[in-house]
N, C-alpha and C positions, 0 to 999 in steps of 0.2 A: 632251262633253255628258252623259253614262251617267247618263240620267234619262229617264223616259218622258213624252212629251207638249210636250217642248223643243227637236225639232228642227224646220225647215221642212216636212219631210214629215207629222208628226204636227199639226202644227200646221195645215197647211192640209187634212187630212184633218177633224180633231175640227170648224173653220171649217164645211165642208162638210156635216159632220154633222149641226150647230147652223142648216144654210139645209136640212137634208130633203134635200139631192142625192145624200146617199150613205150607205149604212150600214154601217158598220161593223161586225165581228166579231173576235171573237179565233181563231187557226188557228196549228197547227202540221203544218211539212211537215217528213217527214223522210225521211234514206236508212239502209238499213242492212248492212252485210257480215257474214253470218251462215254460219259452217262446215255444209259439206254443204250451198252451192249453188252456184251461176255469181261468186255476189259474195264469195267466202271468201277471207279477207286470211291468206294465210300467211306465214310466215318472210322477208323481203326481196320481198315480191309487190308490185304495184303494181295495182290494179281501179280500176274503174270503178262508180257506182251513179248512176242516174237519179231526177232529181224531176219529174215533170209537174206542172206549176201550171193548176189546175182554170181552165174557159172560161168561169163563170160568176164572175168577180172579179179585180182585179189583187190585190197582196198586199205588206203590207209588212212586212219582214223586222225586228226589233228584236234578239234573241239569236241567239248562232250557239254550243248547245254541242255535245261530243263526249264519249261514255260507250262505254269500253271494256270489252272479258269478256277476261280471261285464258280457258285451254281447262282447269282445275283442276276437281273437280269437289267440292263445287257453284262455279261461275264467282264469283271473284271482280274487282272493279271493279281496273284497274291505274289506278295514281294518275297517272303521266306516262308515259302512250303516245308512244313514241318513233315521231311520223304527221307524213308531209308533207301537207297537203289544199291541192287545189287545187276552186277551183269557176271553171264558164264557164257564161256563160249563153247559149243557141240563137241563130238571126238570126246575126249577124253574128260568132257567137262569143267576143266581147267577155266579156273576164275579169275580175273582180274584185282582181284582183293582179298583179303583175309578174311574179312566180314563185310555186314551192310554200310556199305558208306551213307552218313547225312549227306541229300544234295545240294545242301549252302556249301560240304565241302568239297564234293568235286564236279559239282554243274555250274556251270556261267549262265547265264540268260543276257538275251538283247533286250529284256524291258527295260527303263529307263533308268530304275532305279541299280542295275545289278549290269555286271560285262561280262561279254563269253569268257568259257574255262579256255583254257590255251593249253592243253594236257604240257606236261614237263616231259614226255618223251612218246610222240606218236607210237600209236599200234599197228601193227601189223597183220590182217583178219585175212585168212586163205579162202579164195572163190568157194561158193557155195557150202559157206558154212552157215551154222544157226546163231543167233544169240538170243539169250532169254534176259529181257531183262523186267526183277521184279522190283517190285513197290512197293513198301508198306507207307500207310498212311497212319501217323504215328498225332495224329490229329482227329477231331470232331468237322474241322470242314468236308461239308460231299463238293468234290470237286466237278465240274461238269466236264471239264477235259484237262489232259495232262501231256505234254508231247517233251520227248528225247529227243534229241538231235545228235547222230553223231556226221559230223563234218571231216570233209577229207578229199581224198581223188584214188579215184580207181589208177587201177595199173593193169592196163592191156599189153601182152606178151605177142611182138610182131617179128615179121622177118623184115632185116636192113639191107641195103644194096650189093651188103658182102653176101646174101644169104646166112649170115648167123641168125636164130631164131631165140630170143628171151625166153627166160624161165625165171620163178621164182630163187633157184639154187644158185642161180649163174647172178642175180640183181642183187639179192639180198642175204645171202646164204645162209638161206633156209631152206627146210623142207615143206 
């Protein structure tokens, strides 16, 4: 698909928009592994970093990049972080993958050398859920930070002029 506004989920979200049942914003959640804390990815380490997805929207995900810091000083961006990512999402612990994905293969970056991931079919993440997503560093570089980006727009459930009030069931049918 790697266009925005052409998948089923975009499309019945903008639908929804276009009836007043929900609104729409643009949002970016992200995690980050940064030297000198709990989440510092060193040399063959494998961490963990948490996302909370705010109670006030579900959210749907369109890019997923990754922007790496060498530990050089000043940090410069490494072009292919040699990273396994995995992400799960809370509830039932339901993954988004089979295994750890390399993320040459499914992260973009804005550095100059490399372009955002344009996911092949946006996600769909229900308010106030978790996501963990882990790392391994499958490399001898200590990185001094590491950031995920996931890119998207929340979906705020309103009431429209008719008093119909959005829900997840009624937009997207799901639970």
């Amino acid at each position: 698909m790697n266009g925005f506004g052409v998948s089923p989920l975009e499309i019945m979200a903008s639908d929804a928009m276009l009836q007043g049942i929900v609104y729409l914003d643009e949002f970016t959640y992200s995690a980050a592994w940064i030297t000198g804390t709990g989440t510092a990815l060193g040399a063959g380490a494998t961490v963990d970093a948490q996302i909370q997805i705010n109670g006030d929207s579900d959210f749907v995900v369109q890019e997923l990049n990754l922007t790496a810091f060498d530990n050089a000083a000043p940090p410069v961006i490494v072009a292919s972080p040699n990273l396994l990512l995995t992400i799960t999402r809370a509830g039932a612990g339901r993954e988004i993958m089979n295994q750890a994905q390399h993320a040459m293969n499914l992260c973009g970056s804005y550095a100059a050398t490399r372009f955002p991931a344009k996911k092949p079919m946006p996600g769909l993440i229900n308010k106030s859920n978790n996501l963990t997503l882990r790392l391994q560093n499958l490399s001898t570089t200590v990185f001094s930070r590491v950031d995920v980006a996931l890119i998207g727009f929340k979906v705020f459930y309103v009431q429209n002029a008719l008093g119909i009030i959005g829900d997840r069931q009624m937009v997207f049918h799901a639970l």
